[in-house]
N, C-alpha and C positions, 0 to 999 in steps of 0.2 A: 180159311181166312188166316192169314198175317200180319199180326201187328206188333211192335216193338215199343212198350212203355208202358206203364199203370194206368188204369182208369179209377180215381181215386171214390168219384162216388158211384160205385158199378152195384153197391148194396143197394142204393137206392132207386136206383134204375132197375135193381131186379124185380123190389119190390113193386114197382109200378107196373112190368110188364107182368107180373104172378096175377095183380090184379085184374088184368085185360083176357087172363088164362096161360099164358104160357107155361110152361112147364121146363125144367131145368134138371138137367143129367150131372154136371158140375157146378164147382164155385167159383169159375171162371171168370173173368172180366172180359172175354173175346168170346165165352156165349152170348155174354148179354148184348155184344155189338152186334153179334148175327144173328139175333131175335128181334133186335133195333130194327136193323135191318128190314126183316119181313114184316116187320107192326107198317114201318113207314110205307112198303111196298102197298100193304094191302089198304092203308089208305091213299091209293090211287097214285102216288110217284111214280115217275119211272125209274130203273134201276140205278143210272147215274142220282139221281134228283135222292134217291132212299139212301145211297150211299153220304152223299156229300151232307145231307141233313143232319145221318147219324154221327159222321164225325166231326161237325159243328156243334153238336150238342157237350161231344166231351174238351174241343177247344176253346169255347166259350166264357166268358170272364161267371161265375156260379149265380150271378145274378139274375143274369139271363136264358139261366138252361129250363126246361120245359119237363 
């Protein structure tokens, strides 16, 4: 995975996926998108549909993020 820019609340987002189990090798903000990733996948998206989700969460006005 490639991405170009900060994910400013990628702590929180870690935390959330630590909660669900995941497990984390870095302190990355492009782990936590391709852990995003497979959470959204393995609730039943499709690949497009898990991608586009994940990265609406992080362009999203913070009101709205999930």
């Amino acid at each position: 995975m490639v991405h170009n820019g900060i994910i400013e609340n990628h702590e929180e987002m870690r935390k959330r996926l630590r909660a669900k189990g995941y497990e984390f090798v870095s302190d990355t903000d492009t782990e936590v998108i391709a852990h995003l990733v497979h959470s959204n996948l393995r609730s039943g998206a499709s690949l497009f549909d898990a991608v586009r989700k994940s990265v609406s969460i992080w362009s999203a006005p913070t009101r709205s993020r999930s």
